[in-house]
KOLDREN-552730 format. One line per field, with one value per residue (C-alpha): residue number from 1; residue in one letter; x, y, z. Coordinates in Angstrom, 1 decimal, always signed. Layout:
# KOLDREN-552730
resi	c(NUM ...)
resn	c(A ...)
px	c(X ...)
py	c(Y ...)
pz	c(Z ...)
This chain:
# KOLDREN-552730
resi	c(1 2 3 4 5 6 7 8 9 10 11 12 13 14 15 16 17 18 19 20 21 22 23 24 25 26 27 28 29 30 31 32 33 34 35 36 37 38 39 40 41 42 43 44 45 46 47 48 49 50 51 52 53 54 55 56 57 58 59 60 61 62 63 64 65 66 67 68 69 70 71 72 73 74 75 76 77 78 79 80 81 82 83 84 85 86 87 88 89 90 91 92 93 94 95 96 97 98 99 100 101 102 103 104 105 106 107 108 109 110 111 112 113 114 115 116 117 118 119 120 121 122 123 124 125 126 127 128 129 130 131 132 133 134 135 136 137 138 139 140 141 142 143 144 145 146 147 148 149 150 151 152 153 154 155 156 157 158 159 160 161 162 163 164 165 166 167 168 169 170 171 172 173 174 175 176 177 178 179 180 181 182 183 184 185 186 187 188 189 190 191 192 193 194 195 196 197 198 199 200 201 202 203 204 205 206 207 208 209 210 211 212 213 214 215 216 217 218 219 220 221 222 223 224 225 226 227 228 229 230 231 232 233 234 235 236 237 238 239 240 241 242 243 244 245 246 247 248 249 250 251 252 253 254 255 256 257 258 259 260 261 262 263 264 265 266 267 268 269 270 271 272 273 274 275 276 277 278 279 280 281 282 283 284 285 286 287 288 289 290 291 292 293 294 295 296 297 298 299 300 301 302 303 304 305 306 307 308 309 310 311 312 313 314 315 316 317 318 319 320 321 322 323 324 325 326 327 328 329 330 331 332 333 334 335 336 337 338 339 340 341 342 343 344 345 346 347 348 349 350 351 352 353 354 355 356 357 358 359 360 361 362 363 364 365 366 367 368 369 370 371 372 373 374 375 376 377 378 379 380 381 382 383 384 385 386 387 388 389 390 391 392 393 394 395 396 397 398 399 400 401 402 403 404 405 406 407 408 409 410 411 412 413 414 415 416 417 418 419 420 421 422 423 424 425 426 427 428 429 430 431 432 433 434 435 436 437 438 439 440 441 442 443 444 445 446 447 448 449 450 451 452 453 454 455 456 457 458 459 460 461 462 463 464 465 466 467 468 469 470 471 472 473 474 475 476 477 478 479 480 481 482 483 484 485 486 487 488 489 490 491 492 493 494 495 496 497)
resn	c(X X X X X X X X X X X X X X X X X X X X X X X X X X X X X X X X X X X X X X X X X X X X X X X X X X X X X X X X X X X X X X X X X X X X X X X X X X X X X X X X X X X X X X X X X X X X X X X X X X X X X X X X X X X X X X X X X X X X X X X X X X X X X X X X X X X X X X X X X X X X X X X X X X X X X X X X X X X X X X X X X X X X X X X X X X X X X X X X X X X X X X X X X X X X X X X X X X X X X X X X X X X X X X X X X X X X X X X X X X X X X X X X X X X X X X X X X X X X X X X X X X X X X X X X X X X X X X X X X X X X X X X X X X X X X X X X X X X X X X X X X X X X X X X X X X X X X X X X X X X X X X X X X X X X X X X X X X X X X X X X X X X X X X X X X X X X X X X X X X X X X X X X X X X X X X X X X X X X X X X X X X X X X X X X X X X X X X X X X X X X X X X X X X X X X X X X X X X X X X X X X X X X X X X X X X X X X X X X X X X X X X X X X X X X X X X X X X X X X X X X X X X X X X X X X X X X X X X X X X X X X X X X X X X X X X X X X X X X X X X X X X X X X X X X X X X X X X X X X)
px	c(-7.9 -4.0 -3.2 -0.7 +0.0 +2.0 +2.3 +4.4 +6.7 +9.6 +11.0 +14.3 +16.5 +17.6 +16.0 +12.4 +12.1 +8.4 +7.8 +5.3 +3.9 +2.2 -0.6 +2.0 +0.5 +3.0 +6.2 +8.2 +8.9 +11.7 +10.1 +12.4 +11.9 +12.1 +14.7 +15.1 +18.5 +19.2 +21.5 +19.8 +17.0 +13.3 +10.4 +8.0 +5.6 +4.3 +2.7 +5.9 +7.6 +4.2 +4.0 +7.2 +6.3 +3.2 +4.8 +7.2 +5.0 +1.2 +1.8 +3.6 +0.5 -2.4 -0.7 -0.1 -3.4 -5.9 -7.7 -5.3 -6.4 -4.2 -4.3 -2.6 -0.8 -3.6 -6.5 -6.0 -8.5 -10.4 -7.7 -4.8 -7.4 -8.6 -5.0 -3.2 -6.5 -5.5 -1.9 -2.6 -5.0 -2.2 +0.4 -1.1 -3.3 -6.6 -9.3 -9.8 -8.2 -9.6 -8.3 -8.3 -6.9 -8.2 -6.9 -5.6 -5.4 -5.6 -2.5 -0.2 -0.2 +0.7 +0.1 -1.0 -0.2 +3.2 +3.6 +1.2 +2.1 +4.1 +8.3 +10.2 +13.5 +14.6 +16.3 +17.6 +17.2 +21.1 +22.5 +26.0 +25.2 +24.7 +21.3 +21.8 +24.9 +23.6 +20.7 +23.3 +25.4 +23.0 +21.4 +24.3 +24.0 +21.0 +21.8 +19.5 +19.9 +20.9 +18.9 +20.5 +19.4 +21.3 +21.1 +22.3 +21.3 +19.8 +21.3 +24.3 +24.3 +25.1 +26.0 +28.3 +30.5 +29.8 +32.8 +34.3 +31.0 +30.4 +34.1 +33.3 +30.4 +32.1 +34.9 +31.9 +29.8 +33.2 +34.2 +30.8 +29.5 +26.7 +24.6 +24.0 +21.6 +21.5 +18.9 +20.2 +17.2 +17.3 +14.1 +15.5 +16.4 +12.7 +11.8 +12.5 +11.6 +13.9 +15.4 +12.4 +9.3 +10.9 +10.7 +7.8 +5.7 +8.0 +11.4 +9.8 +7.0 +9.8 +12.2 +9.6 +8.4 +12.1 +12.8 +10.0 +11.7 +14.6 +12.2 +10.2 +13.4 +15.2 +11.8 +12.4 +8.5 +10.2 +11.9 +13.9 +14.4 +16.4 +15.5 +16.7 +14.6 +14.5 +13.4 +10.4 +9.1 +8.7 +5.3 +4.5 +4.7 +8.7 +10.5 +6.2 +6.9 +10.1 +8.0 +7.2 +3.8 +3.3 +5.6 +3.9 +1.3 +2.9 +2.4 -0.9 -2.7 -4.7 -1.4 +1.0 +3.1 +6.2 +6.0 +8.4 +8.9 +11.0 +13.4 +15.6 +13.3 +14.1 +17.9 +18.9 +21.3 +24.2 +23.7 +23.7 +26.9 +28.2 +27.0 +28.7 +31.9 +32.1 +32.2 +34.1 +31.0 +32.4 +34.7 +32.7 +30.2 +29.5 +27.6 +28.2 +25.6 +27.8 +29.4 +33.0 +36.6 +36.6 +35.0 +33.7 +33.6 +33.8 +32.1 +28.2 +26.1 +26.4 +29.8 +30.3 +27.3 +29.3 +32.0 +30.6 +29.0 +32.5 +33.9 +30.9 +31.7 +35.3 +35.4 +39.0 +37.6 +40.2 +38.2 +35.5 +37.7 +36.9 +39.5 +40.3 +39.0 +35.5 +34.0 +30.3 +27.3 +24.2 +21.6 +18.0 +15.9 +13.0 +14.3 +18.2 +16.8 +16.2 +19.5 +21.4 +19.1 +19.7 +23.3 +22.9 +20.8 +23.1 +26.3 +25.9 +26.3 +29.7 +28.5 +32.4 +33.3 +30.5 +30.1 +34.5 +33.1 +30.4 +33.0 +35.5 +32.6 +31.0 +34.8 +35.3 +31.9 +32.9 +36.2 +35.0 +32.2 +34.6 +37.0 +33.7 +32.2 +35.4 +35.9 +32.0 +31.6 +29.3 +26.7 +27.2 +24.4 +26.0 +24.3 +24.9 +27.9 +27.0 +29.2 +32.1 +33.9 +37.7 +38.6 +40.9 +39.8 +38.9 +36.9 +38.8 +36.3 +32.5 +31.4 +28.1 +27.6 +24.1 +25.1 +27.6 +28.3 +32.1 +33.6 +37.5 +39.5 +41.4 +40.5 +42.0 +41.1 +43.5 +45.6 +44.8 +47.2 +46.1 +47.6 +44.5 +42.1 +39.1 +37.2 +33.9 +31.4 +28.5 +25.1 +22.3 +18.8 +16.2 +14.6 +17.1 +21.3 +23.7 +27.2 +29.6 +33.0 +35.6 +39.2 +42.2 +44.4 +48.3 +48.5 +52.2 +51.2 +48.9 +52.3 +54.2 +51.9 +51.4 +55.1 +54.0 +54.8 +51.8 +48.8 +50.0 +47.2 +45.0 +43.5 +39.7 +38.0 +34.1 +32.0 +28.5 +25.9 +23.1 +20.7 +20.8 +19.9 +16.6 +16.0 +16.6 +19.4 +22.0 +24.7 +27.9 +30.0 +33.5 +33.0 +36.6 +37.2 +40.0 +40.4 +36.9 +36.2 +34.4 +34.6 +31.9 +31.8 +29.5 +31.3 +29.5 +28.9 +25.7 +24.2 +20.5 +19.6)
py	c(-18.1 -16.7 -12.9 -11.6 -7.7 -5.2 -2.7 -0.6 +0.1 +2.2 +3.8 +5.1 +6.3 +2.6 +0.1 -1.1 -1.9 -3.6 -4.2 -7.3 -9.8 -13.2 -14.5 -16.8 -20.2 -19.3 -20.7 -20.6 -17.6 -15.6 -12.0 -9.4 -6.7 -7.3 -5.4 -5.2 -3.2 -2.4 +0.0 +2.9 +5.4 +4.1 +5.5 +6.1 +3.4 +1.0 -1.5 -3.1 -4.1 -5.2 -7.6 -8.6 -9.8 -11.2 -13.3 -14.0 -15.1 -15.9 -18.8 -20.6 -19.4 -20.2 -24.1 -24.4 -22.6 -22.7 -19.7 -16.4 -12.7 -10.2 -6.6 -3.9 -0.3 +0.6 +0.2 -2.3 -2.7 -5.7 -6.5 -7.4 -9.1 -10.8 -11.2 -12.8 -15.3 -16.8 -16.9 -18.9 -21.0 -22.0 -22.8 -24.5 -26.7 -26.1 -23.7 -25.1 -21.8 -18.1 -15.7 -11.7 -8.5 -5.9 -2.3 +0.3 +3.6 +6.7 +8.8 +6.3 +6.6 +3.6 +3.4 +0.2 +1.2 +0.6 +0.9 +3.2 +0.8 -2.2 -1.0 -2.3 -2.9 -6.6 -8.5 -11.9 -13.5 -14.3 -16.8 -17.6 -21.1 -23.5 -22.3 -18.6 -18.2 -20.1 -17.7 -14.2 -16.4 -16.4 -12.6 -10.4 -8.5 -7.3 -5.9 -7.3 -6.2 -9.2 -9.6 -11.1 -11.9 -12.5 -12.8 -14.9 -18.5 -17.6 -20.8 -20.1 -16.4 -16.2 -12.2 -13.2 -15.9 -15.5 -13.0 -15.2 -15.5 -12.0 -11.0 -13.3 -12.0 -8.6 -9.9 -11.1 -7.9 -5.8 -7.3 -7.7 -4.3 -5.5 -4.4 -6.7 -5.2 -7.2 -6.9 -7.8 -8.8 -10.4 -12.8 -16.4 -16.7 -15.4 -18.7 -21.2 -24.0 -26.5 -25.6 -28.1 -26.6 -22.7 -23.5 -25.2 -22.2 -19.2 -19.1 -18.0 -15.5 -13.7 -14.0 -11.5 -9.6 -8.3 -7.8 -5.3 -2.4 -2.8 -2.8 -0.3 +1.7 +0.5 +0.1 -3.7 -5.3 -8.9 -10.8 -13.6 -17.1 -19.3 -23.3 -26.3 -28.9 -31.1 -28.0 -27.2 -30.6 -31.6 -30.2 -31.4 -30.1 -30.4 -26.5 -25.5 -21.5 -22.0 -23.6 -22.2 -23.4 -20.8 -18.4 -17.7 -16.2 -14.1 -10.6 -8.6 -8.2 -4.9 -3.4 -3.7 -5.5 -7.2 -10.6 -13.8 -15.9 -18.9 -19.7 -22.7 -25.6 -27.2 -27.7 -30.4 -28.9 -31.2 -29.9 -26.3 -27.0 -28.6 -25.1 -23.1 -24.3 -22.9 -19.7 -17.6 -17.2 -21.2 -19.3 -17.4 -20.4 -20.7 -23.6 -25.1 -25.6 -23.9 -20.8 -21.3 -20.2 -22.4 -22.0 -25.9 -27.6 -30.8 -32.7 -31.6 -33.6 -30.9 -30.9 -34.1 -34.0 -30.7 -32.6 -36.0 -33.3 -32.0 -35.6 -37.0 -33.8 -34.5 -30.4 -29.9 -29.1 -26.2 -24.3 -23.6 -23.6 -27.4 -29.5 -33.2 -35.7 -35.2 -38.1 -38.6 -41.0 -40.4 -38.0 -39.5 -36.9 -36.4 -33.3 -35.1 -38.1 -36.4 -34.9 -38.3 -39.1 -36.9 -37.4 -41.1 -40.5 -38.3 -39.7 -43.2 -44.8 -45.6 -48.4 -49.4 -45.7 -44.8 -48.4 -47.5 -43.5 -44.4 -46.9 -44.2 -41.6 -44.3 -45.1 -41.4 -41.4 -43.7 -42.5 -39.2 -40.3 -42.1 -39.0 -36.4 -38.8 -38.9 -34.9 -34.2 -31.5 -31.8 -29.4 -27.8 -27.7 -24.8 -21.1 -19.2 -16.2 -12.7 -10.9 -9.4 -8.5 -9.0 -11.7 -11.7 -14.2 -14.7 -17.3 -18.9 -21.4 -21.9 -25.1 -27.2 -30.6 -32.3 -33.9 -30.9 -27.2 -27.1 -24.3 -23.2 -20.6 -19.3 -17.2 -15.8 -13.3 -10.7 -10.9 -14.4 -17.6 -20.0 -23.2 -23.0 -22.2 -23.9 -22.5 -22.8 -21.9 -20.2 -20.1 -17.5 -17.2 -15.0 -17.6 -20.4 -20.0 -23.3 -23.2 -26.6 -27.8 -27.7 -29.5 -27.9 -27.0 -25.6 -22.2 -21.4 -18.6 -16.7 -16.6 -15.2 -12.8 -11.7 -12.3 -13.6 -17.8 -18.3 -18.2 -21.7 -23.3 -20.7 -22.6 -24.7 -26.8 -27.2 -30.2 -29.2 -31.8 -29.9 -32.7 -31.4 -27.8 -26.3 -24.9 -21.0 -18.2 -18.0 -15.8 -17.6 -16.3 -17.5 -18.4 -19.1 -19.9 -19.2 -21.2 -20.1 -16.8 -16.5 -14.7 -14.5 -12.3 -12.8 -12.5 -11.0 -14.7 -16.1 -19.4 -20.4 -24.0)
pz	c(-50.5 -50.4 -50.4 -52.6 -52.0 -54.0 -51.5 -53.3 -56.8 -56.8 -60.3 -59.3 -62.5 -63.9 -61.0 -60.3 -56.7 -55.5 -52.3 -51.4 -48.9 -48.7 -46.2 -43.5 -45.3 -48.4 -47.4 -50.8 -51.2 -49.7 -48.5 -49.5 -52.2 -55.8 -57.0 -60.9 -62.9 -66.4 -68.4 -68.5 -67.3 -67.0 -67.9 -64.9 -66.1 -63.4 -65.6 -66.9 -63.3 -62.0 -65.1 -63.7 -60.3 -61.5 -64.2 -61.3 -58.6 -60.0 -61.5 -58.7 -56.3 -58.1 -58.7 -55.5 -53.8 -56.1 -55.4 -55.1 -54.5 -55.5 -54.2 -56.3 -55.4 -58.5 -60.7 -63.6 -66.5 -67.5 -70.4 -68.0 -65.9 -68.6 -70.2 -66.8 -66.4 -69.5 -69.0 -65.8 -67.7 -70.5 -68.1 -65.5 -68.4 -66.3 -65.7 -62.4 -60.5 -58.5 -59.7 -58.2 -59.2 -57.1 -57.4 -54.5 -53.7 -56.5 -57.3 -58.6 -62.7 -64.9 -69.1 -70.2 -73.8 -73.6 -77.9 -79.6 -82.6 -83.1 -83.5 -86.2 -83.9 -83.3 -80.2 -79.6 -76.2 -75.8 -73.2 -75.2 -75.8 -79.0 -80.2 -79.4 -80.7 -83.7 -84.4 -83.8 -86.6 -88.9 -88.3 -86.9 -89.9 -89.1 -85.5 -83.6 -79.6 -77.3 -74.5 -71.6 -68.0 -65.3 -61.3 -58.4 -58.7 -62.0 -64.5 -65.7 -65.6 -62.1 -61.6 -58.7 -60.0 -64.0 -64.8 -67.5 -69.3 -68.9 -70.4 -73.3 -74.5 -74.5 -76.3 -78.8 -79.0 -79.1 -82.6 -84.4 -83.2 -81.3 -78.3 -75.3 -72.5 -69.5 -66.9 -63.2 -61.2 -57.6 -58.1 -58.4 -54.2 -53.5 -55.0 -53.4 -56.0 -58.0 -61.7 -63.9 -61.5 -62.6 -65.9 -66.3 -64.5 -64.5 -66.7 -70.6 -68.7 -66.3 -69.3 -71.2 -69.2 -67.7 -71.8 -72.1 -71.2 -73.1 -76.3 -75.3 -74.7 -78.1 -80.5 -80.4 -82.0 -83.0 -79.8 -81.7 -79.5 -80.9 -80.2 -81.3 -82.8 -79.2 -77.5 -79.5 -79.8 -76.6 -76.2 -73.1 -69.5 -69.6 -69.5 -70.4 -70.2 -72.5 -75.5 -78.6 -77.6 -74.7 -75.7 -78.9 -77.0 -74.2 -76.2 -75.3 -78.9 -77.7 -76.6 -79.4 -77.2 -79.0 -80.3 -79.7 -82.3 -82.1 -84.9 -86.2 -84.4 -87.8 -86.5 -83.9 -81.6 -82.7 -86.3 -84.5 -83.3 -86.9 -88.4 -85.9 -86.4 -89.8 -88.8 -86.4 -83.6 -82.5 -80.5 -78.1 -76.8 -73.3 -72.8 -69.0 -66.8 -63.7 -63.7 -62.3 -62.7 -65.9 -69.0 -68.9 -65.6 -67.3 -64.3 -65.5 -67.6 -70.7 -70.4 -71.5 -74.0 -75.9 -75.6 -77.2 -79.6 -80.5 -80.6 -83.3 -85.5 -85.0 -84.0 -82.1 -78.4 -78.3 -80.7 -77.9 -74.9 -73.9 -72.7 -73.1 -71.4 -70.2 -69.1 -68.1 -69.1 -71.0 -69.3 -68.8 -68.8 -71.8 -73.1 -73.2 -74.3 -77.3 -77.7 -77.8 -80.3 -82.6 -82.5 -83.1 -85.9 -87.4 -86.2 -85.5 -81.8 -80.7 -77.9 -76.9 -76.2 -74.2 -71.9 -71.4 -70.6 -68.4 -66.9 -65.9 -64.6 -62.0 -60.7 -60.5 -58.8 -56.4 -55.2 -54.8 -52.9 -50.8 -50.3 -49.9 -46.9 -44.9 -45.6 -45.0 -42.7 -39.9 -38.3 -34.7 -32.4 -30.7 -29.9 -32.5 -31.8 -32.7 -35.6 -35.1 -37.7 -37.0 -39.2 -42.2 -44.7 -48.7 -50.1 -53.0 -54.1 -54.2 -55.8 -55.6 -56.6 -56.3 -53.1 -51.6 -51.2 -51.3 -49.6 -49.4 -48.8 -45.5 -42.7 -39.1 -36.1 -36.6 -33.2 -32.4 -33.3 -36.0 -34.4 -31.6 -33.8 -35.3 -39.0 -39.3 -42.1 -41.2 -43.5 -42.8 -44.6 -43.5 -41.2 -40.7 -40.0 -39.9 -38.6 -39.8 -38.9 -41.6 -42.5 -41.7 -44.3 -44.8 -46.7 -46.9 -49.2 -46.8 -44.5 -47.4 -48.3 -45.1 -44.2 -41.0 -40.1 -38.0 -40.6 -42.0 -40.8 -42.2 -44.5 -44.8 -46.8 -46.0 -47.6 -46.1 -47.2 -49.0 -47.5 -44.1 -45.6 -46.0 -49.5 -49.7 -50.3 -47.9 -46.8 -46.0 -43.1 -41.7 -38.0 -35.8 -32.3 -30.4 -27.0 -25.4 -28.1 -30.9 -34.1 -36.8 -40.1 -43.3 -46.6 -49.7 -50.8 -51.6 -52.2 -53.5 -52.1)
């Protein structure tokens, strides 16, 4: 049997912070505090952000151990005992499991009656895409709140690199009057798993219980999430926690807790799309799978479905920020599968453009392949140097591919000449740190702006193969040698693996 201890919960004004530990044998998880934001002051309840770490964390556990014990800061009844045995028993599809919550020490207070009855309020969970923005199309009228999570390495609401998302659902909630409360949480690096086993175990549970604050705090009692017809009918154990088939039964009946209903599984997401560009909401969908200084990358797989979306309901691409040209082949997976099936229901199959698509991406494939291997950056088996702190630098791009972490900016000891000096990136988790070699590059414009000659060859370009990495958040650093010193200084930069 594994231990899983809450040690502690912290309720300071607008932040939950719990503190926890694992027995050694759980090696997935990254042990560093929960730390959970939103927009305004909590109440000091400690049920809601233990909910949160055990929707976060249980399921993952008792799939992967079988038989968990879990000690709490504090007594819980036999409801939530009862309640979290079944939510482990519907997501995991077996029975087969030991499950314990044992309580702690007196003196810390928590409410398990959240609502005294069920508030009449409504919210949307909101990510900016198709069937999202389809849904606020359809009910902005009605106000409902916009529930919105974000965090580093969490999909495409990265809080550290998804400013342009961010500034266009503003724009969005400026001109229709609506409300958007985000919750900035720190839980997707603790986690070291890939995207399909989060979803399947952890995304729909986490995505709840983070929301239950902002209706208790708003008198939300209906959670709106909106679903396109491929979404909902692939019951199966594809995205699981994400279905309407689990999701329907997150709420607690004995606590009035609020309910999630899933709307519009009637509507394929192409016809979503069609619907949406009758009305003025088209113009605010974010939709890429990355979040980078572009509204679409055009290099991911959604990318060029949106954009063969666009293309089947002859929408102009400009309409949603697209541009020309994507180019791609069809995804494989069940739930995209689905997707191109819809359209070619609807639509028709276009065989000669997509053979001359699929063409162009495999050459692009191909010569960037050929371009990444003679660029790749290689891994130093060096001691490590200790941190400095006397180098000017600024990271100007952060990009990942499935294959690569690219890396590129420009960086120098302050008092030392570039034209002897060697950039390095450095990457540090909490139990592992890699340092690789980078390519030289000229930045002219570092010497102007700094009106001194020598930082030409200030610049680097770093393609670290994500193969020779072990899965986990990582701080990136800018490492340089000068003859037989070295310089080392972490940027505020981070990277889940």
């Amino acid at each position: 049997m594994v231990d899983f201890v809450i040690s502690n919960i912290d309720i300071s004004n607008n932040t939950y912070r719990i503190s926890w530990d694992a027995s050694a044998e759980v090696d997935f998880l990254a042990r560093q505090d929960i730390v959970v934001t939103y927009n305004f002051a909590l109440k000091k309840n400690f049920f809601l952000p233990l909910n949160i770490t055990l929707a976060a964390f249980l399921p993952i556990l008792v799939k992967r151990f079988k038989r968990v014990r879990v000690s709490l800061p504090f007594h819980v009844n036999d409801i939530t005992r009862g309640y979290w045995s079944a939510y482990i028993k519907e997501v995991l599809h077996t029975g087969n499991f030991e499950l314990s919550l044992e309580g702690g020490r007196e003196g810390m207070q928590h409410d398990e009656a959240i609502f005294a009855s069920p508030p009449s309020g409504i919210g949307l969970f909101f990510g900016g895409g198709v069937e999202s923005m389809f849904a606020l199309s359809t009910m902005h009228h009605k106000k409902p709140v916009l529930i919105s999570v974000r965090g580093r390495g969490w999909m495409n609401n990265d809080s550290e690199t998804g400013r342009l998302k961010f500034s266009i659902e503003e724009e969005l909630c400026e001109k229709y009057g609506l409300q958007i409360e985000r919750v900035d949480m720190n839980i997707r690096p603790l986690l070291q798993l890939g995207d399909e086993e989060m979803n399947q175990y952890v995304t729909g549970g986490l995505f709840y219980f983070l929301s239950l604050p902002i209706t208790d705090r708003f008198g939300i009692g209906t959670i709106y999430h909106s679903m396109e017809y491929e979404y909902a009918s692939t019951f199966s154990d594809w995205d699981l926690s994400l279905s309407p088939y689990f999701t329907k039964n997150l709420f607690i009946r004995e606590r009035s807790f609020p309910l999630v209903f899933s709307i519009y599984n009637a509507f394929p997401k192409v016809k979503m799309l069609e619907e949406l560009s009758r009305t003025d909401f088209i113009h605010y969908i974010y939709s890429c799978f990355r979040n980078t200084d572009k509204r679409w990358c055009g290099e991911c797989s959604k990318c060029f479905r949106i954009s063969e979306f666009c293309e089947r309901i002859v929408l102009d691409r400009s309409l949603i920020g697209m541009q020309e040209g994507i180019i791609g082949k069809r995804e494989t997976s069940p739930l995209a599968r689905l997707y191109w099936r819809s359209m070619d229901r609807f639509y028709g199959r276009r065989y000669t453009r997509e053979i001359k698509l699929a063409f162009l991406y495999h050459m692009r494939k191909i010569k960037a392949s050929f371009f990444r291997d003679t660029m790749r950056s290689t891994m130093q088996d060096i001691p490590f140097p200790d941190e400095t702190g006397t180098i000017q630098f600024s990271i100007d791009l952060i990009s990942r591919s499935r294959k690569y972490l690219k890396v590129q900016g420009w960086g120098y000891r302050r008092g030392k000449d570039t034209m002897d000096s060697s950039i390095y990136i450095a990457l540090k988790s909490e139990c592992r740190r890699y340092l690789f070699d980078t390519l030289g590059q000229k930045r002219p414009d570092v010497s102007v702006a700094f009106n001194m000659p020598s930082l030409d060859n200030s610049g680097f370009l770093a393609m670290i193969p994500l193969w020779e990495i072990e899965r986990g958040s990582y701080r990136i650093g800018i490492c340089i040698k000068n003859a037989d010193s070295w310089a080392l200084q972490y940027t505020d930069n981070h990277i889940t693996i």
